[in-house]
N, C-alpha and C positions, 0 to 999 in steps of 0.2 A: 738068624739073629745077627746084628750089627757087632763086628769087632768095637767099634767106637762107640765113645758117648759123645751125644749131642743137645746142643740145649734149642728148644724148639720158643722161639716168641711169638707170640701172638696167633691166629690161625683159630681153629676150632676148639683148640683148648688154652686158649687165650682168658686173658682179663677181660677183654671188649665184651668177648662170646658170652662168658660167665654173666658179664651183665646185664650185657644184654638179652639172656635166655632168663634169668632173674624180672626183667622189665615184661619181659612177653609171661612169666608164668604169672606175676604178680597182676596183669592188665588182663589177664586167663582168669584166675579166682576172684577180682573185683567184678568183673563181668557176669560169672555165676550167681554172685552172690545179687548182683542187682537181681538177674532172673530169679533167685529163689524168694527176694523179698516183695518182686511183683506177683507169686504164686500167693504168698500166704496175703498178700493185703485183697488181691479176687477171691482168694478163698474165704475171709472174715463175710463175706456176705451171707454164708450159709448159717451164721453164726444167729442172724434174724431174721431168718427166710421164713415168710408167711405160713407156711405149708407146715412146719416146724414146729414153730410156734403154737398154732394150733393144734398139735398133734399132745402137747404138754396137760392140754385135758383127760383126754384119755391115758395117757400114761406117762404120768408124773415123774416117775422113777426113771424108767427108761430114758425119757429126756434130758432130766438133771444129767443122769448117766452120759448120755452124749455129749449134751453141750459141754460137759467138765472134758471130757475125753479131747474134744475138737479144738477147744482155748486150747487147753494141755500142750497139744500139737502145732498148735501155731505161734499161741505165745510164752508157753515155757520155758523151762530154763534151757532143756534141748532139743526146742521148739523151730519152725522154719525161721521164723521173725529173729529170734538172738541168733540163728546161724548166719543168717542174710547182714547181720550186722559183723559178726565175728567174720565172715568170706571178706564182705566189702571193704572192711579195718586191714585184716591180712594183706589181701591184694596191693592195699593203697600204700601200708607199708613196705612191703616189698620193693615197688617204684619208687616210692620216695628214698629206700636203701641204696636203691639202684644208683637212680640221680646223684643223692650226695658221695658216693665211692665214686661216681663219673668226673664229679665235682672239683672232687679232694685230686684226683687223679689228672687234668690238666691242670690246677692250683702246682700243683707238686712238677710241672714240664714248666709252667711259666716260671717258679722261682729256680730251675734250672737255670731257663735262659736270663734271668739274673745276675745269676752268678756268673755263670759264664761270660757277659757283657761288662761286668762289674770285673773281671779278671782282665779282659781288653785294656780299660779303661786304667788298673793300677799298674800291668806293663808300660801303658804308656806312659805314665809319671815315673817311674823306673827307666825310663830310656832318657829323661830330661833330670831327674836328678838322681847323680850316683850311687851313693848310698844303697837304696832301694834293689839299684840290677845286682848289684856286689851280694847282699845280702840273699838273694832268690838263688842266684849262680852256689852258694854255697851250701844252702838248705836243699837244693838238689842235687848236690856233691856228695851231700853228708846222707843223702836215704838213696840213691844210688851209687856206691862207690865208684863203677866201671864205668860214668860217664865220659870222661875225661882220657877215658884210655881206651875208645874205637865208640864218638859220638854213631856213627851212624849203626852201628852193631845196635848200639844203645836203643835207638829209637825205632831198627828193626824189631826187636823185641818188648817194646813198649807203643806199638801204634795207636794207641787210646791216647796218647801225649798231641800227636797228629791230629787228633779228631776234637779235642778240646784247644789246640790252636786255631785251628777254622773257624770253630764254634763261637772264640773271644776275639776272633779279627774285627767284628763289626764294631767292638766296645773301643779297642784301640783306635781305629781311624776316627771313632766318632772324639775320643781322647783330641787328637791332632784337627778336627772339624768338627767343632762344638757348633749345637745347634743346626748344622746340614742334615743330619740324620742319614747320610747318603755312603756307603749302601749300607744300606741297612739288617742284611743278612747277606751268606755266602751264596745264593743264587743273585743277589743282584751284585755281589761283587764280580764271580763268574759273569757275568752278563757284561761288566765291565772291558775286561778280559778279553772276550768274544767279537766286541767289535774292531779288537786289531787285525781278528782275520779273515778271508774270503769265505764269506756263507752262500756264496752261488754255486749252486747248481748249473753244469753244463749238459752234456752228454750221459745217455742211459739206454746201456745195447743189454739184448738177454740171449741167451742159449738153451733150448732145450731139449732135457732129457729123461729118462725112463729108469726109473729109479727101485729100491726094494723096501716099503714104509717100515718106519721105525717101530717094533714091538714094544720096546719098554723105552721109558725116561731115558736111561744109559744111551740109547740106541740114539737119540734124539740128539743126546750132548756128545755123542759119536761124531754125525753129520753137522753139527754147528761147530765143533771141534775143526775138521775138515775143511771149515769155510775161511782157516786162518792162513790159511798157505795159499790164498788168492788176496792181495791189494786192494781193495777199493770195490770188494764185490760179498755180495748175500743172496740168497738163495729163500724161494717161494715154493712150497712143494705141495701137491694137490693130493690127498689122499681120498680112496675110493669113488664112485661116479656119480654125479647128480640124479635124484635131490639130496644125497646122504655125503657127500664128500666134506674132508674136514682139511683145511689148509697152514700150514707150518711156516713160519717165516724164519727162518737162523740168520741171527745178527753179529758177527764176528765183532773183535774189540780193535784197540788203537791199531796203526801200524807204523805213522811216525808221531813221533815228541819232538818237533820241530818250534820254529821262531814264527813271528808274524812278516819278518822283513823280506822283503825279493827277494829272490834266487838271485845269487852273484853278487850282493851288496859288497864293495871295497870295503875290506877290515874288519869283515864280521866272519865267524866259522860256518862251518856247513848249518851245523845244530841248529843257529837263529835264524833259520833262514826258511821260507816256504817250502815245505816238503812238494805242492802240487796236488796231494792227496787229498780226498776225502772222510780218509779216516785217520784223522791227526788232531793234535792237539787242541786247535781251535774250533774243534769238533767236542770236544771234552767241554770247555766252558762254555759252549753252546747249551751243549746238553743238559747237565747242571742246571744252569741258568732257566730253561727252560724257551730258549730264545729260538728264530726261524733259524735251521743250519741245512743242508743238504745233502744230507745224511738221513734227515726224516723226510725231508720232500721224496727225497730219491726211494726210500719206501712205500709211500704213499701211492707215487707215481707208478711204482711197479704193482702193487696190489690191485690198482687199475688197469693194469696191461695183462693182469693173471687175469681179470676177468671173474676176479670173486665176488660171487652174489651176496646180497645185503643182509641173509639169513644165514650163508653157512657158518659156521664155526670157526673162531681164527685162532691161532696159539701164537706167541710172540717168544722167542727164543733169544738173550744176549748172553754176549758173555763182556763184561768189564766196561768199555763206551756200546758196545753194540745193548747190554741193559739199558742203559741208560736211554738211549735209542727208543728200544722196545716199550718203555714206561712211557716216555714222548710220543709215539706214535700212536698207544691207546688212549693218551690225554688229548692228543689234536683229533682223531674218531671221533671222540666224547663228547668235544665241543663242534663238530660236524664241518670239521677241515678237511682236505684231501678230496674234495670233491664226489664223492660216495659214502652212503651209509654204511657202516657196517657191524656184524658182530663179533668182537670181543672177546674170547671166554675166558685166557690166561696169559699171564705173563710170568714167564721164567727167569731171572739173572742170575750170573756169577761173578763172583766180585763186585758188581755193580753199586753204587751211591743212589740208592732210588727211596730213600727213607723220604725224604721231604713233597717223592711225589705223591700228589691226591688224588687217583684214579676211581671213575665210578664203582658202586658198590655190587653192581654186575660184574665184573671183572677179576678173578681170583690171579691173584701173586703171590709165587712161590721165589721167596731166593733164598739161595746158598753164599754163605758168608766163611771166610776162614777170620779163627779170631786178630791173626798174625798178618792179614793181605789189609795193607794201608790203601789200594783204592777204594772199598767202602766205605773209608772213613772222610773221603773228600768232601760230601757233603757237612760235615759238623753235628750229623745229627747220628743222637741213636739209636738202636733198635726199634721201633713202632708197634706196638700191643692194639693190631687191629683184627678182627674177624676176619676178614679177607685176606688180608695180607699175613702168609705164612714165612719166618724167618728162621732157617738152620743153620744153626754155628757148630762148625767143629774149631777145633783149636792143634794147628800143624806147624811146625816150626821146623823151616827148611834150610833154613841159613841166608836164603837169599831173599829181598824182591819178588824177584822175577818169578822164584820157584813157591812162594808164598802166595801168586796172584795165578800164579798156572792153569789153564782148562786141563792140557795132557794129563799132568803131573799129580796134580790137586783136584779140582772139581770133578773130572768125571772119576776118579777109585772114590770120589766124596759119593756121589750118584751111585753107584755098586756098591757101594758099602750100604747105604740107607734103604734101596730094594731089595734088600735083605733084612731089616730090623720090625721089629715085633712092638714096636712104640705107637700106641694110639696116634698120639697126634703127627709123628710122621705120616702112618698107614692114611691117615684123612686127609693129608696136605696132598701127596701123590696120589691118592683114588681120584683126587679133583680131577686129576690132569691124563686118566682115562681116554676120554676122546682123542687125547693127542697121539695113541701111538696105538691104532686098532687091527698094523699089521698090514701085507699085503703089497700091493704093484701103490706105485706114485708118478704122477707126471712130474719132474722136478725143471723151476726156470732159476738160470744159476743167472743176476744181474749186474753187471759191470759201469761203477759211476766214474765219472768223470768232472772236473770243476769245468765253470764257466770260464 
């Protein structure tokens, strides 16, 4: 059983699920109820069937006797006819319950993003006249006293502050660029972003080796773990032999936070300057954004060099940008980029910003979230209450950043800790992801990117 508690969104024991298992019972007993009121309306035939009828000469009584028995039966009060009615009412309400909680339930996401656009938008009247910022700065003085005495302590421990700035950026620029609409949410600001840095793809060499398949989840976020102490590289691992083999992709996260400017620029620091890498910052708002970066081609391209067939099994593995990755790469599959077909079955993150992405409904997602690690809040969005997509929060507070967004530190004792818990809807989000870890030898290809 799990030392911790965890709050589990969405997933098999979700809102969507509920609903949607509400939509499938209620369209389940409307459907009966059709068939039991096409039984009793072929069965009224018997009701003046020649042979029948006739038979009421000879015996009078016995007839009455039936034919009362036979209405009784069909059209009484708990008769096939008022059950076929009472099935097809049940059922229909049920869906139509369905529908309007579906209803009410994006109703209640859009006047979020109301609000939160509507919050942009009185920032930026507060940035032009004074009053306004003076008054906000104080009213968040007065319900957080320790602002003002270690801002970024502050906002370590409040990263929902950070997710609701994202979320009210688009209201603000639209404040300063009325009527542009432009960007219009935090993926096409990201996108913005993105274009100040190199999205080409250069060079992609591989290595391979013979490996020991992952047994459990732990064992998985082991080996993705692993792939952080290589630069510019992820790893393809082939488990068991055709036609049953199941294939692992581990997507490591940043490695610099770097500037979009040239190496060397006069009077700028190291920091803004082009790390070289492909897995750096301009890889982030790529990602987000949802835009071409090379980082997924370089996936893509390697999944084609693995030589994975169009049936086997695929698991997608990130941790923090390499999530982010992982969600893009089953979104460009989906839409039948990368030049092969393929199959899908799961996508894992940690820490990752992948709330905004839409991935098909074949495709099961599982992330882990610390409530404390401000990269999943880069997106602006929250939690997601989908069937498929399963979200675990713990809530860790490390003191730092760094140790808040951790694979080491944080996500995998998160992973050990939860293959150990007794929680339904945990137990159903990890059974998904069975295939992935069936034990055993592995061909593993460790790949090395390179920019253009």
């Amino acid at each position: 059983m799990s030392d911790r508690d965890y709050t589990v969104v969405g997933g098999s024991h979700g809102v969507e699920a509920d609903l949607e298992d509400m939509d499938a019972a209620g369209g389940l007993i409307r459907s009966k109820g059709w068939n039991v009121g096409e039984t009793a309306l072929a069965t009224h035939k018997y009701v003046l069937d020649a042979n029948l009828l006739s038979s009421a000469v000879l015996a009078p009584a016995t007839f009455a006797t039936f034919e009362s028995g036979l209405l009784g039966a069909l059209d009484g009060p708990g008769g096939l006819s008022a059950n076929a009615v009472r099935m097809t009412a049940t059922g229909s309400f049920l869906q139509a319950k369905a529908a309007a909680l579906a209803t009410t339930d994006r109703a209640l996401e859009y006047l979020v993003d109301v609000r939160q656009h509507t919050q942009g938008l009185v920032f930026g009247l507060g940035l032009t006249t004074a009053p306004l910022p003076t008054a906000a700065v104080t009213a968040l003085a007065l319900w957080q006293g320790d602002f003002f005495e270690d801002p970024s302590r502050w906002l370590l421990e409040h990263p929902d502050v950070l997710e609701e700035v994202v979320a009210s950026t688009p209201g603000l620029l639209d404040f300063f660029m009325p009527g542009v609409g432009f960007p219009a949410d935090a993926e096409q600001g990201a996108a913005l972003l993105a274009l100040l840095y190199d999205q080409d793809l250069g060079g992609l060499t591989s290595e391979q080796d013979e490996e020991v398949a992952p047994a459990s989840l732990a064992d998985a976020m082991r080996k993705l773990d692993e792939m952080a102490d290589q630069p510019d590289a992820f790893k393809i691992e082939r488990v068991g032999t055709p036609p049953h083999e199941v294939y692992n992709v581990y997507l490591p996260g940043t490695k610099a936070f770097d500037g979009p400017f040239p190496a060397g620029t006069p009077g700028l620091p190291d920091e803004l300057t082009d790390s070289g890498l492909v897995q750096n910052l301009g890889t982030n708002f790529a990602g987000v954004a949802g835009a071409d970066n090379a980082y997924v081609e370089a996936v893509l391209r390697a999944m084609r060099e693995a030589g994975i067939p169009p049936d086997a099994p695929v698991n997608l593995l990130g941790h923090s940008q390499g999530g982010i990755v992982a969600a893009r790469v089953a979104e460009a599959v989906s839409h039948g980029e990368g030049g092969r077909s393929y199959r899908i079955d799961n996508v894992v993150t940690a820490g990752s910003p992948v709330d905004h992405v839409e991935l098909p409904d074949d495709v099961s997602v599982l992330s882990l979230v610390n409530e404390y690690d401000i990269v999943p809040r880069l997106d602006g969005e929250a939690y997601g209450d989908d069937a498929r997509h399963t979200t675990i929060v713990t809530e860790v507070q490390t003191g730092s950043v760094a140790g808040n967004h951790s694979m080491t530190e944080l996500y995998r004792p998160m992973v050990d800790d939860l293959e150990a818990s007794d929680d339904p809807a945990v137990r159903d989000a990890l059974d998904r992801l069975s295939g992935l870890h069936p034990g055993g030898g592995s061909t593993a290809w460790t790949f090395h990117m390179a920019r253009g």
